[in-house]
N, C-alpha and C positions, 0 to 999 in steps of 0.2 A: 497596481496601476495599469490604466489601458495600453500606455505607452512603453510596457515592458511585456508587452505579451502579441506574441505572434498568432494571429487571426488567418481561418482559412475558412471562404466559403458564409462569414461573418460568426462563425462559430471559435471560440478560444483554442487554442491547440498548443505554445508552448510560451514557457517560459521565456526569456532573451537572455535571464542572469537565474542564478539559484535564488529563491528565495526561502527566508525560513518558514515553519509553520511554527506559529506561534505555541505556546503550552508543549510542545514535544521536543524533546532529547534526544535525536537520533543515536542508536549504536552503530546502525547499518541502514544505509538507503541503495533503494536498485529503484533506474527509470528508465523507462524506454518509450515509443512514441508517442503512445496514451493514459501510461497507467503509472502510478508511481503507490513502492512502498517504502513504510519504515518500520526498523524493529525496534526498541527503546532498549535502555540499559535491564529495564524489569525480565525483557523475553514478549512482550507485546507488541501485535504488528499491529500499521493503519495503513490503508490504502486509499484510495481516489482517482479521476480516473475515469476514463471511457470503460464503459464494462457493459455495452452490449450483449457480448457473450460470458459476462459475468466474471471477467479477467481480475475484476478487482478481489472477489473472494467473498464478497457482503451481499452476495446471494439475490443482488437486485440488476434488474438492466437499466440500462440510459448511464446518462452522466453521473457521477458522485463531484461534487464541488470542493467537499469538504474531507480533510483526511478525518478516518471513521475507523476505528477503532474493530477488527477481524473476531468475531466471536461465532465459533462455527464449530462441528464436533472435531475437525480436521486438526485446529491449531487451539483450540480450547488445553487439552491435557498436556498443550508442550512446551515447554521453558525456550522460545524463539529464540534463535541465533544467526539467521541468514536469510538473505530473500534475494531471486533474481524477479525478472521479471522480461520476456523478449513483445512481439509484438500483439500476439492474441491469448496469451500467457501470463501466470505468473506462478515463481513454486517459492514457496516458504522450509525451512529446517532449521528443529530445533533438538534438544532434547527431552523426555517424559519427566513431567514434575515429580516430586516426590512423592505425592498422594497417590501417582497413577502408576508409578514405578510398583510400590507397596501395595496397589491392591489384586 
């Protein structure tokens, strides 16, 4: 709602309370002043997010509105366990699934 989100510049910028994202089960979330992710209990990250410089990790610029689901060669083969994220930033660590451990 309008009235929970702090506006800069007439542009959305944060939050006022946590809210949930609907459909995902956080195991781990990292936010910081543009970008947020999360990792699920699976090992799957999603981000969103100011990603000008691509902070979000989905390989696109401008805004993402929506959390969006990381599928890249980087975190593709890894059983995700952690994510920070600072201000032009963001690092993901997981460990190698077992497909890619074994091949």
């Amino acid at each position: 709602p309008d009235e929970e989100v702090y506006k800069e510049a007439g542009k959305a910028r944060y939050l006022k309370k946590p809210t949930a994202v609907p459909g995902l089960k956080p195991a781990f979330v990292a936010t910081a002043n543009d970008t947020c992710l999360i990792v699920s209990p699976e090992g799957t990250a999603y981000s969103w997010g100011f990603s000008e410089g691509y902070q979000t990790g989905l390989g696109v610029g401008g805004d993402v509105k929506l959390a969006t689901q990381i599928d890249n060669t980087a975190a593709r083969a890894e059983n995700l366990i952690w994510a920070g994220v600072g201000g032009q930033f963001g690092v993901l660590a997981g460990t190698p699934k077992e497909e890619a451990a074994k091949a």
